[in-house]
NUTOR-874039 format. One record per residue: x, y, z of N, C-alpha, C in turn; residue number from 1; residue in three letters. Coordinates in steps of 0.2 Angstrom, whole numbers, always signed. Layout:
# residues N
<r n_xx="X" n_yy="Y" n_zz="Z" ca_xx="X" ca_yy="Y" ca_zz="Z" c_xx="X" c_yy="Y" c_zz="Z" i="NUM" aa="ALA"/>
...
//
This chain:
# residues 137
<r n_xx="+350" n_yy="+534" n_zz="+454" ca_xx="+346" ca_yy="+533" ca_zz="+448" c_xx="+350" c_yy="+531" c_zz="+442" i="1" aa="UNK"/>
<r n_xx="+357" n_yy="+533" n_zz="+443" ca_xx="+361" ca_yy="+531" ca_zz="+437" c_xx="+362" c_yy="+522" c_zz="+436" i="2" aa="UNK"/>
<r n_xx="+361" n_yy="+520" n_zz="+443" ca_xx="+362" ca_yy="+514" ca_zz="+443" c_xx="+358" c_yy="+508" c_zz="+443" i="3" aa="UNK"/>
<r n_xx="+353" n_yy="+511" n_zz="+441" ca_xx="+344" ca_yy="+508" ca_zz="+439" c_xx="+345" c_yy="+509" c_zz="+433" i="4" aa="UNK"/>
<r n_xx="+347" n_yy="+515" n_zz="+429" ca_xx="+346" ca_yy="+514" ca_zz="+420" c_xx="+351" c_yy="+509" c_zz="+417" i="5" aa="UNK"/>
<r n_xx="+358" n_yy="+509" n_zz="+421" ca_xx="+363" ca_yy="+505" ca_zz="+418" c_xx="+360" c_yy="+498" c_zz="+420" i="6" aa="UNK"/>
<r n_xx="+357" n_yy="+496" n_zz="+424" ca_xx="+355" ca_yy="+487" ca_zz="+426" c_xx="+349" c_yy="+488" c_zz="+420" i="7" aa="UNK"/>
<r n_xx="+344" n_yy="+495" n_zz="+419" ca_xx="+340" ca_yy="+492" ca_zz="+417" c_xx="+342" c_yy="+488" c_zz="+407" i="8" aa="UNK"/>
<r n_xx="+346" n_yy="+493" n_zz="+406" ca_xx="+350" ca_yy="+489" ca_zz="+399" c_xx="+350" c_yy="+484" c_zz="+398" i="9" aa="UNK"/>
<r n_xx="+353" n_yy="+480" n_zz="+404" ca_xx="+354" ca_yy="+472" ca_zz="+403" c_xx="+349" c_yy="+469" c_zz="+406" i="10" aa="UNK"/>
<r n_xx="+343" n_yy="+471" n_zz="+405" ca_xx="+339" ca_yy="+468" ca_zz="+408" c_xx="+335" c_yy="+463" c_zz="+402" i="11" aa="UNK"/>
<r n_xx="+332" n_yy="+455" n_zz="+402" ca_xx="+330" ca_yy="+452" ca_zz="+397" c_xx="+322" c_yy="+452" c_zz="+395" i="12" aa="UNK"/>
<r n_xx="+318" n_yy="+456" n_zz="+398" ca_xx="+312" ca_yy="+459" ca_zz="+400" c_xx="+311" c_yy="+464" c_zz="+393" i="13" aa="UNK"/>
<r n_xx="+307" n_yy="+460" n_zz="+389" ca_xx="+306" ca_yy="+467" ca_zz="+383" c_xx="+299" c_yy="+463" c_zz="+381" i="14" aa="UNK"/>
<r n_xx="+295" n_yy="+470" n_zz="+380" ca_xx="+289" ca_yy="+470" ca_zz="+377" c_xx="+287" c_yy="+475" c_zz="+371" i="15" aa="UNK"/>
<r n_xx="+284" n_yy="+470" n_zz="+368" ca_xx="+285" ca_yy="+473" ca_zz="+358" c_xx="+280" c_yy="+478" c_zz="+359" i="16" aa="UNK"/>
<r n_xx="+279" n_yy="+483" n_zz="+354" ca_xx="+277" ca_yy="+492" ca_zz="+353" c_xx="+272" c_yy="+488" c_zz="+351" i="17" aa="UNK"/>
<r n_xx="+264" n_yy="+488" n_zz="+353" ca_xx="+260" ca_yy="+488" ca_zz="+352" c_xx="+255" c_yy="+484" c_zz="+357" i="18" aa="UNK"/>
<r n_xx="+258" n_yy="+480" n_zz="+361" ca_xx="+257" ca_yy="+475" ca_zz="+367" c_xx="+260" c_yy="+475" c_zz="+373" i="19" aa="UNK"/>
<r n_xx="+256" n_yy="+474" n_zz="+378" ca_xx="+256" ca_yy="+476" ca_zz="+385" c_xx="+259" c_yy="+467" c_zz="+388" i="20" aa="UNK"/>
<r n_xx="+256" n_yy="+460" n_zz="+382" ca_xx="+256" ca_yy="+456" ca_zz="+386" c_xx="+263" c_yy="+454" c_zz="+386" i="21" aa="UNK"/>
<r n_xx="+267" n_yy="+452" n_zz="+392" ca_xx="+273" ca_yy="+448" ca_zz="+393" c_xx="+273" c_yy="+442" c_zz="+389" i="22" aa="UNK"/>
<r n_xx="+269" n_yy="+438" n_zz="+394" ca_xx="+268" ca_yy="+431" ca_zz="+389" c_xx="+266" c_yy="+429" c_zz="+385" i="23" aa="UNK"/>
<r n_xx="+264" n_yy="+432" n_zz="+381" ca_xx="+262" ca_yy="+430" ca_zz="+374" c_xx="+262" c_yy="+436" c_zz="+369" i="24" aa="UNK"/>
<r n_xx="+266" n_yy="+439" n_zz="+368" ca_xx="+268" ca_yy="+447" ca_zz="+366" c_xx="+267" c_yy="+446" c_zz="+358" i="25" aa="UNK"/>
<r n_xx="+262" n_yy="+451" n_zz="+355" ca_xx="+261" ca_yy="+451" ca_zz="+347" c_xx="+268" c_yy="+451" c_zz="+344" i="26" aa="UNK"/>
<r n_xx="+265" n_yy="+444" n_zz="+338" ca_xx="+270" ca_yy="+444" ca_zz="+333" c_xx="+270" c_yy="+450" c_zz="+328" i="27" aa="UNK"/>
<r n_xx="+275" n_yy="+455" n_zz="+328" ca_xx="+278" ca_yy="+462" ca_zz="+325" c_xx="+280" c_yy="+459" c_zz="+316" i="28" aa="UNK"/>
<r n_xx="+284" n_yy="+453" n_zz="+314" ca_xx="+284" ca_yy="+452" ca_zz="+312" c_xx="+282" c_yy="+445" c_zz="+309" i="29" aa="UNK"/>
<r n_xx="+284" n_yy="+443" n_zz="+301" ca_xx="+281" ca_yy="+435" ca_zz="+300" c_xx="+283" c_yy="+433" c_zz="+293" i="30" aa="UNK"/>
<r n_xx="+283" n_yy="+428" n_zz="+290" ca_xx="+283" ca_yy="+428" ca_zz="+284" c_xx="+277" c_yy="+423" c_zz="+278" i="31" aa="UNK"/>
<r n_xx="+279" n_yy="+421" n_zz="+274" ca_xx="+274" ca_yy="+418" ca_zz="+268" c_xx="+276" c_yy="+411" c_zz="+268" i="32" aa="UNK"/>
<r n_xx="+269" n_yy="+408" n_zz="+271" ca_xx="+271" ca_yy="+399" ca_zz="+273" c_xx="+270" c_yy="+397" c_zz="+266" i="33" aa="UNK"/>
<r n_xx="+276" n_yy="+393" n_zz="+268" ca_xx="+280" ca_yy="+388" ca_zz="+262" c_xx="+277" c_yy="+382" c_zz="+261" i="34" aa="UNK"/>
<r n_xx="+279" n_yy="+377" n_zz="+255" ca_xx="+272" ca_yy="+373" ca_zz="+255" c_xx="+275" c_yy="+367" c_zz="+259" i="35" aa="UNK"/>
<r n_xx="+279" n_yy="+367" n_zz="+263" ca_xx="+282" ca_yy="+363" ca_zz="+270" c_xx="+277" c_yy="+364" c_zz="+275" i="36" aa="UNK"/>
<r n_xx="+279" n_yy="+371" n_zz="+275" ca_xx="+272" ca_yy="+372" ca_zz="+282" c_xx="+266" c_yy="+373" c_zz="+281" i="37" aa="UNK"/>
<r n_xx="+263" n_yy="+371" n_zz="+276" ca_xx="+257" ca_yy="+370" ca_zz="+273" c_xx="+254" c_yy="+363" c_zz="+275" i="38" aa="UNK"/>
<r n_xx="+258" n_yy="+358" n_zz="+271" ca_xx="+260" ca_yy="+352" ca_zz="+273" c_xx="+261" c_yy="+348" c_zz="+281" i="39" aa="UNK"/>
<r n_xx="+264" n_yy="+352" n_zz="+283" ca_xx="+264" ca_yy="+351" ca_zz="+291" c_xx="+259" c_yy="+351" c_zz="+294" i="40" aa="UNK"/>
<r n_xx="+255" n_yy="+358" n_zz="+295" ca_xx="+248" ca_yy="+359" ca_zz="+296" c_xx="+243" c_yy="+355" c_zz="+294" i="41" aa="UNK"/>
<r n_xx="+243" n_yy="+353" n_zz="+287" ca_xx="+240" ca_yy="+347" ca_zz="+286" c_xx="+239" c_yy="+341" c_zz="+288" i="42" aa="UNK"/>
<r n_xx="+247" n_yy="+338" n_zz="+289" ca_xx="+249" ca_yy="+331" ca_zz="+288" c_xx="+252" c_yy="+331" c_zz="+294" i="43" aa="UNK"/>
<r n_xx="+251" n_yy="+329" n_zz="+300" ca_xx="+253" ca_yy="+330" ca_zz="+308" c_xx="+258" c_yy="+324" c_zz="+309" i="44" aa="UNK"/>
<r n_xx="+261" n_yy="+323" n_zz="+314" ca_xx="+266" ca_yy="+318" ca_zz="+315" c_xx="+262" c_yy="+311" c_zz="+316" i="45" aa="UNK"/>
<r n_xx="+256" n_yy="+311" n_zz="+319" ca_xx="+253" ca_yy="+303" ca_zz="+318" c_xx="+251" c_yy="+301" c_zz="+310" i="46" aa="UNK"/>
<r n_xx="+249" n_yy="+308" n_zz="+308" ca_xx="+248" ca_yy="+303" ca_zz="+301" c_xx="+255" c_yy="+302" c_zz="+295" i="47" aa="UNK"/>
<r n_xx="+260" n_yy="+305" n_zz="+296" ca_xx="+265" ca_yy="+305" ca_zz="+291" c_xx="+269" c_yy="+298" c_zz="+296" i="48" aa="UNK"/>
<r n_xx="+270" n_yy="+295" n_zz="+303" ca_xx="+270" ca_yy="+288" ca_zz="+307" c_xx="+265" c_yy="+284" c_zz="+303" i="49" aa="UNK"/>
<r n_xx="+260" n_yy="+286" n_zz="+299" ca_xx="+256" ca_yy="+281" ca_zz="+296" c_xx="+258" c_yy="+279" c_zz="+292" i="50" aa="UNK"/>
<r n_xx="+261" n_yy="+284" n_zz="+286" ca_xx="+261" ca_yy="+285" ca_zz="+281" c_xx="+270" c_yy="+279" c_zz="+280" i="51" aa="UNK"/>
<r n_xx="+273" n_yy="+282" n_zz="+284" ca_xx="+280" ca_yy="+277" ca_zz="+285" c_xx="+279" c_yy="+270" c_zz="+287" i="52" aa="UNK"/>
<r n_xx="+274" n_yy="+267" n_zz="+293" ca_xx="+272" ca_yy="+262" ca_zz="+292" c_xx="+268" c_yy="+257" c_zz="+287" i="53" aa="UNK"/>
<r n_xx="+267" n_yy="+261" n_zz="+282" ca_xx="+263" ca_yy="+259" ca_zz="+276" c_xx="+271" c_yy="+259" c_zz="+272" i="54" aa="UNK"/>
<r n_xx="+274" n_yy="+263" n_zz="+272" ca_xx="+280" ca_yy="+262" ca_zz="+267" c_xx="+286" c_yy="+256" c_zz="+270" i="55" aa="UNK"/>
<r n_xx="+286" n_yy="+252" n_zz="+276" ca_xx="+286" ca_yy="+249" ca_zz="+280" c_xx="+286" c_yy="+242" c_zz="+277" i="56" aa="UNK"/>
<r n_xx="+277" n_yy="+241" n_zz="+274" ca_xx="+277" ca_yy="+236" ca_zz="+270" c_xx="+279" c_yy="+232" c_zz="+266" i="57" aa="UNK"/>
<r n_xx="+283" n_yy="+239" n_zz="+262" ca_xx="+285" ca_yy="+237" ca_zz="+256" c_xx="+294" c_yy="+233" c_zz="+256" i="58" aa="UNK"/>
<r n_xx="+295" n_yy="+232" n_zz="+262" ca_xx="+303" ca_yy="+232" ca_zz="+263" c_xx="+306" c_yy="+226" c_zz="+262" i="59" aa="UNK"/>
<r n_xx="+302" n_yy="+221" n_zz="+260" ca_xx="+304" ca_yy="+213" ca_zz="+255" c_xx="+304" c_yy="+216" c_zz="+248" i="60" aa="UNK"/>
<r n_xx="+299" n_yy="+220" n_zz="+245" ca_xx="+301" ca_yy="+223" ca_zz="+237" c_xx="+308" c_yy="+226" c_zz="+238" i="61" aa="UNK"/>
<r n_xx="+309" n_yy="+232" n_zz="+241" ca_xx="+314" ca_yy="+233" ca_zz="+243" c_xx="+320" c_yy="+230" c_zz="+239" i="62" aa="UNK"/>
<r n_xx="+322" n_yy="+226" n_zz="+248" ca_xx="+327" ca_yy="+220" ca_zz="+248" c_xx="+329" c_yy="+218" c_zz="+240" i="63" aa="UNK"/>
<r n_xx="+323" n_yy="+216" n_zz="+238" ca_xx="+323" ca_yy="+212" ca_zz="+232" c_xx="+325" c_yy="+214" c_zz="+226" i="64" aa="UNK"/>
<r n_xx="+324" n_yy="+220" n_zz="+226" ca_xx="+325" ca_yy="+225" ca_zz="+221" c_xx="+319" c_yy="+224" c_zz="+216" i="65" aa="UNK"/>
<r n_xx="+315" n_yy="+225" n_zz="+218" ca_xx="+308" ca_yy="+225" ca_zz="+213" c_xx="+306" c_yy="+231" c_zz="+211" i="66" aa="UNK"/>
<r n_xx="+301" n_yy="+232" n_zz="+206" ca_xx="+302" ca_yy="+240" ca_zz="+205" c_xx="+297" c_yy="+242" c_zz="+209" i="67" aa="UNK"/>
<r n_xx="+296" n_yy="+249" n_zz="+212" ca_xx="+291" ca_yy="+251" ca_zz="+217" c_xx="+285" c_yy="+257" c_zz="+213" i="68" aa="UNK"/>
<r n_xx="+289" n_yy="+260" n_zz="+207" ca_xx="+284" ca_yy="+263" ca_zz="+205" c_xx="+280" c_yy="+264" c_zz="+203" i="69" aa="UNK"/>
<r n_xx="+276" n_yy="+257" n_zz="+204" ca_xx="+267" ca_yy="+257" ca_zz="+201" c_xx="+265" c_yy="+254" c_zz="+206" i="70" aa="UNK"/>
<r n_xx="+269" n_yy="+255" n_zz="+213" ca_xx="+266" ca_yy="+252" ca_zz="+218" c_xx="+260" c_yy="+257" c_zz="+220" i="71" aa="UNK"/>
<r n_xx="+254" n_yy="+256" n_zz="+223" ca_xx="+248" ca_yy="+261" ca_zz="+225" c_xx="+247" c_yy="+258" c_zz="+234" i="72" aa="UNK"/>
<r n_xx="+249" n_yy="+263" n_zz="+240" ca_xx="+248" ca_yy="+260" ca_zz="+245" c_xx="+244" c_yy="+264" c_zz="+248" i="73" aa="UNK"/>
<r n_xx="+236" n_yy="+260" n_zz="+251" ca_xx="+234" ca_yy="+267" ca_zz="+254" c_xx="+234" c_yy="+268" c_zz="+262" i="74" aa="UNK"/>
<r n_xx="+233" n_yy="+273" n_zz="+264" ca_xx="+234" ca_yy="+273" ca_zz="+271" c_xx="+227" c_yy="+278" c_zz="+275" i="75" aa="UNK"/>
<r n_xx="+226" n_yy="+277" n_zz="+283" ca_xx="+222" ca_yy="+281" ca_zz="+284" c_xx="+225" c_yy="+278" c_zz="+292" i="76" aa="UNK"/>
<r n_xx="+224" n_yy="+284" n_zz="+295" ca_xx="+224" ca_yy="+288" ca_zz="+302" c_xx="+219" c_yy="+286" c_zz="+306" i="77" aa="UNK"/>
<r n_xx="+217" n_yy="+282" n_zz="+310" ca_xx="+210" ca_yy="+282" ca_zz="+312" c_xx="+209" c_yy="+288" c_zz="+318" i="78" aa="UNK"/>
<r n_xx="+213" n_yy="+290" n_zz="+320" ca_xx="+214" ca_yy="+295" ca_zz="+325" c_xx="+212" c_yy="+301" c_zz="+322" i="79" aa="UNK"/>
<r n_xx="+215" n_yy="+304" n_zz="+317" ca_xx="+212" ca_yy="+310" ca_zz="+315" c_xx="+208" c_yy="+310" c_zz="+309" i="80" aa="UNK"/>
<r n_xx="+206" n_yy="+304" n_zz="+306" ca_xx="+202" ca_yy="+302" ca_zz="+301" c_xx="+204" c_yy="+303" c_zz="+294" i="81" aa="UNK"/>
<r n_xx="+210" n_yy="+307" n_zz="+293" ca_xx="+215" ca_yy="+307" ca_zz="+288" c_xx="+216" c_yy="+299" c_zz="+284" i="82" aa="UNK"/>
<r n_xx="+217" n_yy="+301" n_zz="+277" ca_xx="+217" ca_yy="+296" ca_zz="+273" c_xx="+221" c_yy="+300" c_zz="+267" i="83" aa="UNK"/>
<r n_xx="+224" n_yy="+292" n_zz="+262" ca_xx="+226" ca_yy="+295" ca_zz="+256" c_xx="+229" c_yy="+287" c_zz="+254" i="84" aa="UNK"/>
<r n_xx="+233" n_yy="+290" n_zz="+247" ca_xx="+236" ca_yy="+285" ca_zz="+244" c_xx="+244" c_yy="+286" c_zz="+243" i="85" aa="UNK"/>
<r n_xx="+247" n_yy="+280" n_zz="+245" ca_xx="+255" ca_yy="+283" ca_zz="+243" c_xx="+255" c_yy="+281" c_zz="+234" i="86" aa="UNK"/>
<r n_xx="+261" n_yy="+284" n_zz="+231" ca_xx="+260" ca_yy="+282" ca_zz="+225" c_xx="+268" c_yy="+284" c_zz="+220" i="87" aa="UNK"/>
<r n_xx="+270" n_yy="+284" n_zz="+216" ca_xx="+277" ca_yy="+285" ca_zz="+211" c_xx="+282" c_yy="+284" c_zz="+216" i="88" aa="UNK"/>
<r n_xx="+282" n_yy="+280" n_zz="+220" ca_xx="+288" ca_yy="+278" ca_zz="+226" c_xx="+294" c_yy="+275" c_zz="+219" i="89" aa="UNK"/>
<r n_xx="+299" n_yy="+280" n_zz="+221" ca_xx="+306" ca_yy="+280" ca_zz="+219" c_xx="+310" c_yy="+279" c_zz="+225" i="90" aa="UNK"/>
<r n_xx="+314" n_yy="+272" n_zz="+223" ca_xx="+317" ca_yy="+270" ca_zz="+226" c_xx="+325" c_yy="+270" c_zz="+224" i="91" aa="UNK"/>
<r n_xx="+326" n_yy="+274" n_zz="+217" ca_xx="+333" ca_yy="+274" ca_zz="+214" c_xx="+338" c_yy="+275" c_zz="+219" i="92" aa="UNK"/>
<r n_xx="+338" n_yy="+277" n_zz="+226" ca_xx="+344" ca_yy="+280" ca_zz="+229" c_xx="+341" c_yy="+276" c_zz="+235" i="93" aa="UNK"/>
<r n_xx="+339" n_yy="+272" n_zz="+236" ca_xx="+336" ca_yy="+268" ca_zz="+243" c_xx="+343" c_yy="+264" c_zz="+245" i="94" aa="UNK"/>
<r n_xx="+349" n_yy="+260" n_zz="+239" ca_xx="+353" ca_yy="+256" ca_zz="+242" c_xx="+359" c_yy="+261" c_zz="+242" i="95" aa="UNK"/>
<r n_xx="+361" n_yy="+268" n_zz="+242" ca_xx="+367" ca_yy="+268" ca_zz="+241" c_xx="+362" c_yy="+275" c_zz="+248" i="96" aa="UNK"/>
<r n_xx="+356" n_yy="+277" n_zz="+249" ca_xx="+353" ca_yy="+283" ca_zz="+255" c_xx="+350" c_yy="+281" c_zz="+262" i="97" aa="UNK"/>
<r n_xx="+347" n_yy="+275" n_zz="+259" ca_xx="+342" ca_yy="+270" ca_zz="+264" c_xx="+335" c_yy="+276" c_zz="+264" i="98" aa="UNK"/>
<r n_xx="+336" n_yy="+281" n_zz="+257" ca_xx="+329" ca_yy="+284" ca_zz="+256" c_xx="+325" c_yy="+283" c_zz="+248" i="99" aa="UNK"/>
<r n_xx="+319" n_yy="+287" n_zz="+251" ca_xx="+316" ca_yy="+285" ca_zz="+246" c_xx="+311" c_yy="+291" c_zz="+243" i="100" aa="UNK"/>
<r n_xx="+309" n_yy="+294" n_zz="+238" ca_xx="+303" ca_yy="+297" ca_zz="+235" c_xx="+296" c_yy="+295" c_zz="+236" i="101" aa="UNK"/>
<r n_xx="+293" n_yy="+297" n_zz="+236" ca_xx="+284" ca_yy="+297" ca_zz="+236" c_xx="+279" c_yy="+303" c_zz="+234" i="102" aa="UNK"/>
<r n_xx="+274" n_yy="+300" n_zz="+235" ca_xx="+269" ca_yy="+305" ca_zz="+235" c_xx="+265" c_yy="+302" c_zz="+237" i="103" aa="UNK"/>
<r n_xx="+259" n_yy="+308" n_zz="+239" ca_xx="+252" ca_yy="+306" ca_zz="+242" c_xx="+249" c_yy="+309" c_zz="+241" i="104" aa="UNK"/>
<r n_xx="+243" n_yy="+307" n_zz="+242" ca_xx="+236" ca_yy="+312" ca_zz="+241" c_xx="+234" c_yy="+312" c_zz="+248" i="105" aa="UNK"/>
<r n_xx="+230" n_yy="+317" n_zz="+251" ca_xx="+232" ca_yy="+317" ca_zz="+258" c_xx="+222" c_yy="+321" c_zz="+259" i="106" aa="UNK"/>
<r n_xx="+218" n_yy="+318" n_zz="+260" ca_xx="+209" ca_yy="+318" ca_zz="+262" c_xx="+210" c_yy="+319" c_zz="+271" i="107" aa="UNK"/>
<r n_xx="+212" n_yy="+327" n_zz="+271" ca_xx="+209" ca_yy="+331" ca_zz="+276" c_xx="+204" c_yy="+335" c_zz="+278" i="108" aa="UNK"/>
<r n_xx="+203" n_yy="+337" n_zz="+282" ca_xx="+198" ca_yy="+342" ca_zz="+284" c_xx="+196" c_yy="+348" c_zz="+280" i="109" aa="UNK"/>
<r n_xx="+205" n_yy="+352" n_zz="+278" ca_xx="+205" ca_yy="+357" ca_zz="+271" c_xx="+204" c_yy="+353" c_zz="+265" i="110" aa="UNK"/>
<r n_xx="+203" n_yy="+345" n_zz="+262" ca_xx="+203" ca_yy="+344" ca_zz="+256" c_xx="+207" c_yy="+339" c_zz="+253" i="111" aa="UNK"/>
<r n_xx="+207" n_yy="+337" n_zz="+248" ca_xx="+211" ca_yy="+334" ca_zz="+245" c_xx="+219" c_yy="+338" c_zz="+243" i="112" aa="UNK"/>
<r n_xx="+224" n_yy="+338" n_zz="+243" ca_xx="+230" ca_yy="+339" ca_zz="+244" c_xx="+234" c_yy="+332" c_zz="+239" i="113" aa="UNK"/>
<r n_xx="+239" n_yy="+335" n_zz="+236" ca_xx="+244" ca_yy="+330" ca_zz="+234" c_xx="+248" c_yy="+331" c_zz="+235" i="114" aa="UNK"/>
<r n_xx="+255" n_yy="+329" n_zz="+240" ca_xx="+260" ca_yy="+328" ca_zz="+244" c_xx="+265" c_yy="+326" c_zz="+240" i="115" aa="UNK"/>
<r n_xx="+274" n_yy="+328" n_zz="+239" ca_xx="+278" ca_yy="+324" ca_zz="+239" c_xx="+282" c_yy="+326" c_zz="+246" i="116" aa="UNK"/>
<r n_xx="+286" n_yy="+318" n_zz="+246" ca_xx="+291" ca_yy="+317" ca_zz="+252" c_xx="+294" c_yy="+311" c_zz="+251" i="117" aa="UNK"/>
<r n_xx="+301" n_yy="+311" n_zz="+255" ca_xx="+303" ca_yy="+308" ca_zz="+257" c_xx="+302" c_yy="+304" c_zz="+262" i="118" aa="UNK"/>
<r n_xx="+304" n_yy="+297" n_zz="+264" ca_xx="+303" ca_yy="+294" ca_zz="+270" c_xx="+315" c_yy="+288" c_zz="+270" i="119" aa="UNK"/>
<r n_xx="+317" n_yy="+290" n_zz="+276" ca_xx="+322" ca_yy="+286" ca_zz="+275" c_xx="+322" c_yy="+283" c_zz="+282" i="120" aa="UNK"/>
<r n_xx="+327" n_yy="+276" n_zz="+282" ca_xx="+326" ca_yy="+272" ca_zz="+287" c_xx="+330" c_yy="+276" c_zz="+291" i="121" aa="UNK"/>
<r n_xx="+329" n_yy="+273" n_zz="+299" ca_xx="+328" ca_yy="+278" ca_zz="+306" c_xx="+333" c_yy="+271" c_zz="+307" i="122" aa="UNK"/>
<r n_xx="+337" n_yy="+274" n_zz="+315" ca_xx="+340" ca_yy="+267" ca_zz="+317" c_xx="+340" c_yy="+263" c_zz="+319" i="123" aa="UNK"/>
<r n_xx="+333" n_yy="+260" n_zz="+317" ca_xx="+327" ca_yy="+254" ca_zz="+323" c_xx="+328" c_yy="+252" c_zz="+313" i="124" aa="UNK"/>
<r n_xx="+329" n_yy="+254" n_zz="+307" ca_xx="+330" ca_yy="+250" ca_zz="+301" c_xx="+320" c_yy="+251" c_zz="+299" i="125" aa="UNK"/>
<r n_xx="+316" n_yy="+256" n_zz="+304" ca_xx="+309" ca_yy="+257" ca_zz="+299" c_xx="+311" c_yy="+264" c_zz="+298" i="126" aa="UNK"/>
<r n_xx="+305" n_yy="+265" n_zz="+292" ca_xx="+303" ca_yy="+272" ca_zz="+289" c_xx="+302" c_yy="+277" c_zz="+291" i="127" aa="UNK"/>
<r n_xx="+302" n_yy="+284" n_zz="+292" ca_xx="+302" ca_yy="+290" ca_zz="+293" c_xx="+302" c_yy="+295" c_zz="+291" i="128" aa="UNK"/>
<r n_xx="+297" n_yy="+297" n_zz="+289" ca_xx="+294" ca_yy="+303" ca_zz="+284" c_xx="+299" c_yy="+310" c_zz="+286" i="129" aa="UNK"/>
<r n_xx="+305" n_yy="+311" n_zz="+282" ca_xx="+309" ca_yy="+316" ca_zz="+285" c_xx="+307" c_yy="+321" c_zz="+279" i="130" aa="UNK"/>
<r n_xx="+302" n_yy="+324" n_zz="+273" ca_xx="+301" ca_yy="+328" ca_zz="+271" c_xx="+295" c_yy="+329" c_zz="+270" i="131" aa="UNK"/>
<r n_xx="+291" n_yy="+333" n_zz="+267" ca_xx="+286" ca_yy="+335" ca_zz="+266" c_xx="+281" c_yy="+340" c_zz="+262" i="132" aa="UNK"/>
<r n_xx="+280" n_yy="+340" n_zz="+257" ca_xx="+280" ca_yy="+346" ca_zz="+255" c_xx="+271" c_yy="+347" c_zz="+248" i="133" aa="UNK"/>
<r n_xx="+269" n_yy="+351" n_zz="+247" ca_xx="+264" ca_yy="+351" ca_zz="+244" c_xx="+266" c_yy="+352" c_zz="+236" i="134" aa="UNK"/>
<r n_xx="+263" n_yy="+345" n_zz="+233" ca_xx="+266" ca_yy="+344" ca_zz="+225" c_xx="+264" c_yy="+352" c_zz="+221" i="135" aa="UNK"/>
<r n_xx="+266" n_yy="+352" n_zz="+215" ca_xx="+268" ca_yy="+357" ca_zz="+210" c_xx="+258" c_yy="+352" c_zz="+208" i="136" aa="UNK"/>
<r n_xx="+254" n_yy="+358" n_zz="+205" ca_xx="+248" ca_yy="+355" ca_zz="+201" c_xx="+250" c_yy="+355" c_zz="+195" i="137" aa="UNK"/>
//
C-alpha cells in the first residue's frame, strides 16, 4: 500500500475541485481580456492576411518615401464577410524597422470597432499584422 501512494504523487493525472471531466477540466481560474484579445476574437488570422495584403499595395509609396498618412485603404474578407478601412498609416520607423502603424475600422458581426496595429515585413519582404489591439475612443 505504501508503494501505491508514493507512485501515486508522481502521477501527472489531476482533476480540478469541482469537475469529474479529465478532458476538458473547468477552468478554476481566468483573467480580464485585454483589448489584444478583444481584437483577436474579432479580427481572425484571414482577415488581419487581408489587411497586410492591402498594406502590401502601398510598397512603391513606401520605397519612394511618399507620405502615407492621408493614405485611406479599404479592405474586406470575402470569406468571413468582414470589412473596414486602413487609415493614419505611420510610416516614421518603416526604413530603420521594416514596420509600420495603422488603424482600422474593422465591420464585424459584434459591430464596428476601431483597431490600431502594426504590420512589419516578414522574410518573403510582404506585410504581417504582428499587433493588434482595440483603439482608445
Amino acid at each position: 500500500m505504501a508503494v501505491a501512494t508514493a507512485l501515486g504523487g508522481c502521477s501527472q493525472l489531476s482533476v480540478p475541485v469541482g469537475s469529474n471531466n479529465i478532458d476538458s477540466p473547468t477552468v478554476l481560474t481566468g483573467s480580464i481580456p485585454s483589448a489584444s484579445d478583444v481584437a483577436y476574437a474579432d479580427i481572425n488570422e484571414d482577415d488581419r492576411s487581408v489587411i497586410a495584403q492591402n498594406l502590401d499595395t502601398i510598397s512603391q509609396d513606401l520605397a519612394a518615401g511618399k507620405p502615407t498618412q492621408a493614405l485611406s485603404l479599404t479592405w474586406l474578407n470575402a470569406i468571413s464577410g468582414n470589412s473596414g478601412t486602413l487609415s493614419n498609416i505611420n510610416a516614421s520607423t518603416y526604413g530603420e524597422t521594416g514596420c509600420l502603424g495603422f488603424q482600422t475600422t474593422a465591420n464585424t458581426i459584434v459591430g464596428i470597432k476601431l483597431y490600431s496595429g502594426t504590420a512589419c515585413r516578414d522574410i518573403t519582404q510582404k506585410f504581417a499584422v504582428t499587433s493588434l489591439t482595440v483603439a482608445e475612443a
